[in-house]
Backbone as CSV, one residue per row, in Angstrom:
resi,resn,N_x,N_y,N_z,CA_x,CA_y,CA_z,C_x,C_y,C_z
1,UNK,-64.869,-84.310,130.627,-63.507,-84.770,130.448,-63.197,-85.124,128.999
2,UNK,-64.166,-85.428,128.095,-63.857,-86.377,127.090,-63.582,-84.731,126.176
3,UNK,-64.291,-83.478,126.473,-63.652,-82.500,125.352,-62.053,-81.885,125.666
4,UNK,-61.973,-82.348,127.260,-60.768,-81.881,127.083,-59.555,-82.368,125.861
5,UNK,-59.734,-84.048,125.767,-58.403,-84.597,125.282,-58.350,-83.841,123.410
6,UNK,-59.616,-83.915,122.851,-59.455,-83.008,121.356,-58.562,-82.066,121.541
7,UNK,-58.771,-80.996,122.731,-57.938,-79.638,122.969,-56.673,-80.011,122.959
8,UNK,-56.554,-81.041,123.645,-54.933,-81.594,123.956,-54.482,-81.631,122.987
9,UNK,-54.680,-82.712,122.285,-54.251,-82.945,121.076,-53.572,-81.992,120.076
10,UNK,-55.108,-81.110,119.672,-54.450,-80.036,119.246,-53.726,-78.988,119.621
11,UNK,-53.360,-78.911,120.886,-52.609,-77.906,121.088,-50.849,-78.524,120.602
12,UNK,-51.415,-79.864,121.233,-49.635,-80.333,121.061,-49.271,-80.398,119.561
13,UNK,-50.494,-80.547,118.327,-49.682,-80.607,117.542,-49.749,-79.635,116.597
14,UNK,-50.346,-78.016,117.579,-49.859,-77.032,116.908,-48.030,-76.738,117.697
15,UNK,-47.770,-77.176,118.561,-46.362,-76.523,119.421,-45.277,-77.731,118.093
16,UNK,-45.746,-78.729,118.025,-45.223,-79.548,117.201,-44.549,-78.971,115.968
17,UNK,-45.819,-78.669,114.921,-46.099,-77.804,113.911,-44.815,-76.892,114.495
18,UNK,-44.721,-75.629,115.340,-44.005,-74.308,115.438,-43.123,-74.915,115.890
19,UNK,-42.505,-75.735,116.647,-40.699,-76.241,116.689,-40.611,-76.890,114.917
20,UNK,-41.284,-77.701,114.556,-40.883,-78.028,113.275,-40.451,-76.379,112.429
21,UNK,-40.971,-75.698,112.266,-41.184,-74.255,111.493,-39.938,-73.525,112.115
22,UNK,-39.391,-73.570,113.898,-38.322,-72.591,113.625,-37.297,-73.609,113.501
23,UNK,-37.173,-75.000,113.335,-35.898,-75.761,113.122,-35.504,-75.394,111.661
24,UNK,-36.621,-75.517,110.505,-36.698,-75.227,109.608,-36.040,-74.095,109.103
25,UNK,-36.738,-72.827,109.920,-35.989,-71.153,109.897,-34.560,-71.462,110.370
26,UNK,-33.996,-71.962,111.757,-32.756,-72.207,111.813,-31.996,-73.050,110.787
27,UNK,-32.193,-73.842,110.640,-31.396,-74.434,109.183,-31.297,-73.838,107.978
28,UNK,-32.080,-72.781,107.852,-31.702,-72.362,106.486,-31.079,-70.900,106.700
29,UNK,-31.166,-70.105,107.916,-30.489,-68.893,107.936,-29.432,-69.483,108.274
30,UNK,-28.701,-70.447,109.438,-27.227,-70.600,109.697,-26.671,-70.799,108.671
31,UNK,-26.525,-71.028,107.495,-25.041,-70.930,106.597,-25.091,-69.663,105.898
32,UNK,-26.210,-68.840,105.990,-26.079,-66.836,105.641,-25.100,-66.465,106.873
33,UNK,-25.549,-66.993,107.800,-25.176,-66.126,109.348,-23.992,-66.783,109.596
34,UNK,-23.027,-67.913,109.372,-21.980,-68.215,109.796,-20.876,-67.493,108.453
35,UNK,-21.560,-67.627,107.269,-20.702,-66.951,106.562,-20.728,-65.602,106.644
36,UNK,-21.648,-64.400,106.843,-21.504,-63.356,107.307,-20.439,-63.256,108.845
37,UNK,-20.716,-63.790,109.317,-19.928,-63.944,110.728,-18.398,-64.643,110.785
38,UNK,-18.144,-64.928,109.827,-16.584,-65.497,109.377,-16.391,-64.246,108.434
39,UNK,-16.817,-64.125,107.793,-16.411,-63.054,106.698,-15.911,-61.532,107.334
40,UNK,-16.598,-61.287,108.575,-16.056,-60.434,109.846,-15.125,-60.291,110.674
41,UNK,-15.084,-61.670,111.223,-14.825,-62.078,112.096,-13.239,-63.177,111.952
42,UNK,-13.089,-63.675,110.953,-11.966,-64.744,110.588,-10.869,-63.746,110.780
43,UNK,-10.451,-62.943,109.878,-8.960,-62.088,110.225,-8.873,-61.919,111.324
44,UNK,-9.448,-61.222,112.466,-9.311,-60.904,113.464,-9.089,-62.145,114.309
45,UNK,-9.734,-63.274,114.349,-9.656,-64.222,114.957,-8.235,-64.852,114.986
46,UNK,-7.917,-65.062,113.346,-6.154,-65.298,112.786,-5.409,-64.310,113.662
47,UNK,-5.796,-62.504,113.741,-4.858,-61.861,114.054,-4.477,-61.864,115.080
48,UNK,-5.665,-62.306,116.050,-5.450,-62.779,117.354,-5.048,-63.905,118.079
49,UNK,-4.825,-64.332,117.511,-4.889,-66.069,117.811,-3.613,-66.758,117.498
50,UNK,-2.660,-66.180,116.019,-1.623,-66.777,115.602,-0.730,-65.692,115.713
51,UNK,0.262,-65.754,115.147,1.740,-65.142,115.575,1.771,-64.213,113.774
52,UNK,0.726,-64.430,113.081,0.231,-64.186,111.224,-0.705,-62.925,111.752
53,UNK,-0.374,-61.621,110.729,-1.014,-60.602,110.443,-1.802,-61.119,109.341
54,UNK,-3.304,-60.935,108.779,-4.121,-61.783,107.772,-5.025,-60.593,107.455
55,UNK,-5.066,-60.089,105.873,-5.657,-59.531,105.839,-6.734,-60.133,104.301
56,UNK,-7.846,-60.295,104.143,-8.684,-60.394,102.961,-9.825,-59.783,102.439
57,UNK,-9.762,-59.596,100.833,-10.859,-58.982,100.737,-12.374,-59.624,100.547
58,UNK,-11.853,-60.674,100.046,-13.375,-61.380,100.055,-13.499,-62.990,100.685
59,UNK,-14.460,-63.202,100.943,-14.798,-64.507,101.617,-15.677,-65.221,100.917
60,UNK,-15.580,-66.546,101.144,-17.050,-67.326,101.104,-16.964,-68.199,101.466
61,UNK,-17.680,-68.955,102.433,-17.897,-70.089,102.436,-19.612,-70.607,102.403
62,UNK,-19.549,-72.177,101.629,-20.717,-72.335,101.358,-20.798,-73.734,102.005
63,UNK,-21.723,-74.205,102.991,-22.363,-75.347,103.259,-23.000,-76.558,102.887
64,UNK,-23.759,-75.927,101.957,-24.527,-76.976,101.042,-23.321,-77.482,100.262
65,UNK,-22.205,-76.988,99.460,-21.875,-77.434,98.584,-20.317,-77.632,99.355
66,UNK,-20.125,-77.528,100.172,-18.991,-77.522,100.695,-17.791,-76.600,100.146
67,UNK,-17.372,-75.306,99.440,-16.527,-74.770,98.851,-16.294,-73.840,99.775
68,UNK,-15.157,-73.245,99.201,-14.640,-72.293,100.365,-13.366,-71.703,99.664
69,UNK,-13.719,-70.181,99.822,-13.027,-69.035,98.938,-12.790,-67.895,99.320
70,UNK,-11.493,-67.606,98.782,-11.433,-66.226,99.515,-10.538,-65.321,98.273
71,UNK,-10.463,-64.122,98.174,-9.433,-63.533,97.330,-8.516,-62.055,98.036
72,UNK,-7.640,-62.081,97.257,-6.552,-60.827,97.424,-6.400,-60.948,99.317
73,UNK,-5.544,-62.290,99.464,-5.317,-62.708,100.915,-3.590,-61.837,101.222
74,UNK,-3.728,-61.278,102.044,-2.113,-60.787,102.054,-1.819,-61.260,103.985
75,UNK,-0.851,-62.284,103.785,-0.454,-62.695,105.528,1.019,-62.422,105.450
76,UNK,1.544,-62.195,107.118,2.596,-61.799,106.785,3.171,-62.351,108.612
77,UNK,4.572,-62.028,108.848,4.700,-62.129,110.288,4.556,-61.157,111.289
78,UNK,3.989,-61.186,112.290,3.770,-60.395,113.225,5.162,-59.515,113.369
79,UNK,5.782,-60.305,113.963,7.239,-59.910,114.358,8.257,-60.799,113.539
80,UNK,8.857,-60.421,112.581,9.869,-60.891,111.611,11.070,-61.469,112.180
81,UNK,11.542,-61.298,113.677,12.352,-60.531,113.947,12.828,-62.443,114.857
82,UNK,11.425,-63.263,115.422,11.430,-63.732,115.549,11.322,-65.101,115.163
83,UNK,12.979,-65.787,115.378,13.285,-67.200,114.403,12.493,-68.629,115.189
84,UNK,11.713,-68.120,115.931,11.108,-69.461,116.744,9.802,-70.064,115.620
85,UNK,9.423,-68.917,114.870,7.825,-69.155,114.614,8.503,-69.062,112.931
86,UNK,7.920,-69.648,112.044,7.772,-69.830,110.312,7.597,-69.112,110.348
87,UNK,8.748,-67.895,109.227,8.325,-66.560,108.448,7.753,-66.405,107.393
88,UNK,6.601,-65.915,107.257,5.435,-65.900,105.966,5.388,-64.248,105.251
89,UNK,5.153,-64.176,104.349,5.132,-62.857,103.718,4.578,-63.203,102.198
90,UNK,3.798,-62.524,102.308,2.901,-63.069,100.517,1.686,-62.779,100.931
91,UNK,0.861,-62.971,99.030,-0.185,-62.141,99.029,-0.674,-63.312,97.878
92,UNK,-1.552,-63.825,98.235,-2.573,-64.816,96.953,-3.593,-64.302,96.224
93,UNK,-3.591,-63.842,94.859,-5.378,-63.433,94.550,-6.837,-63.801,94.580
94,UNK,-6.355,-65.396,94.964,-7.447,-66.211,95.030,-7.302,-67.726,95.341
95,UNK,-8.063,-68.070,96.334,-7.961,-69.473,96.966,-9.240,-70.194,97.187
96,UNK,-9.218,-71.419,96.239,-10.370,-71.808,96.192,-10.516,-73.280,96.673
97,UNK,-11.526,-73.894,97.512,-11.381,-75.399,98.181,-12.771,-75.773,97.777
98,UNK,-12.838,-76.639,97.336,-13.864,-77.848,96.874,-13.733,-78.847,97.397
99,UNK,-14.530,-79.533,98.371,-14.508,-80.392,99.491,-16.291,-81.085,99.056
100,UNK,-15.946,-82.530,98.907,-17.022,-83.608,98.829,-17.818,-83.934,99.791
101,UNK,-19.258,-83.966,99.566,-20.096,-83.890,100.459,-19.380,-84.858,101.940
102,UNK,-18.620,-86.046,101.228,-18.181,-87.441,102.506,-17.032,-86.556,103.171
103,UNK,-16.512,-85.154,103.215,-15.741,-84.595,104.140,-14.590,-84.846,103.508
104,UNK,-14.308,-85.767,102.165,-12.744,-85.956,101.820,-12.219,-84.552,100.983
105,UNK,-10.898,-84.160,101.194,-10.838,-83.343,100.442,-10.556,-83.930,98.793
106,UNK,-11.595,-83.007,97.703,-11.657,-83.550,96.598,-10.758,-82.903,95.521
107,UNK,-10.591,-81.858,95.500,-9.649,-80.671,94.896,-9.374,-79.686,95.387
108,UNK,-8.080,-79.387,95.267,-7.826,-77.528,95.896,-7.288,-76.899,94.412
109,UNK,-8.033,-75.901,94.554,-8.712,-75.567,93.090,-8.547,-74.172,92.805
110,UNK,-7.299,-73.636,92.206,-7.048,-72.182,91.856,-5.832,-71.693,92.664
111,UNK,-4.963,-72.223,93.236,-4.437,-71.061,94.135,-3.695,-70.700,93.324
112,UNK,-3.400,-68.627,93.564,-2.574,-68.048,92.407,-1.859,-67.219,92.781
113,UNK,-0.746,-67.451,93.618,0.200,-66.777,94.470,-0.172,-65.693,93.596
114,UNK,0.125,-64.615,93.892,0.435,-63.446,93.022,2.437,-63.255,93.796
115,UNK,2.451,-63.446,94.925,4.076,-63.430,95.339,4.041,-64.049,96.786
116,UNK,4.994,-64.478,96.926,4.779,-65.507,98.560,5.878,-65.996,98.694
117,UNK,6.466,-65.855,100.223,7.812,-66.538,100.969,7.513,-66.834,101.569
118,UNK,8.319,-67.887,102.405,8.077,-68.907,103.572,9.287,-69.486,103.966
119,UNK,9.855,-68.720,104.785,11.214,-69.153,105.756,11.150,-70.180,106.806
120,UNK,11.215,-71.579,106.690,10.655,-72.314,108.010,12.392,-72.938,108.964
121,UNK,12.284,-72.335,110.018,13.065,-72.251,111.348,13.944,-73.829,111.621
122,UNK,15.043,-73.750,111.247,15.413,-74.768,111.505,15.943,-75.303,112.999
């Protein structure tokens, strides 16, 4: 009996060891894989979801540092036609958010219409 408990031991604190190792692997691939997966996935989500056609060419968002960017954004209205919903039409070259680790927003940083309207429904 007494060699079993060594085995024990070590087995548990090799399983220990390998959850520590893939928490590790998960924490450092999720902010590759959520920004690949927004960078896909965000327009379509907008296009589906809001009453805004959204189209962009580049993305980023970053985790560690909290920023968040995108360029040559062009949104527009689905249906123009309709006075219930804010009419949007414009195109930004670049939009940039800098956000402090405590979640406050700290600066919004660059935006550069290149041309943009906004009819809101009285």
């Amino acid at each position: 009996m007494e060699k079993n408990k060594p085995n024990q031991k070590s087995n548990r604190k090799k399983w220990l060891i390998r959850i520590a190792v893939v928490i590790v692997i998960i924490f450092a691939v999720f902010p590759f894989a959520l920004n690949f997966f927004l960078q896909r996935k965000l327009p379509d989500l907008i296009n589906k979801k809001t009453p805004y056609q959204l189209q962009l060419k580049n993305f980023d968002l970053s985790l560690v540092s909290g920023d968040f960017s995108a360029t040559d954004l062009k949104i527009s209205t689905k249906n123009p036609n309709d006075k219930k919903i804010t009419q949007i039409q414009g195109t930004i070259k670049k939009l940039k958010f800098m956000i402090s680790v405590s979640g406050k927003l700290c600066s919004i940083n660059r935006i550069m219409p290149t041309s943009f309207c906004c009819r809101i429904p009285m």
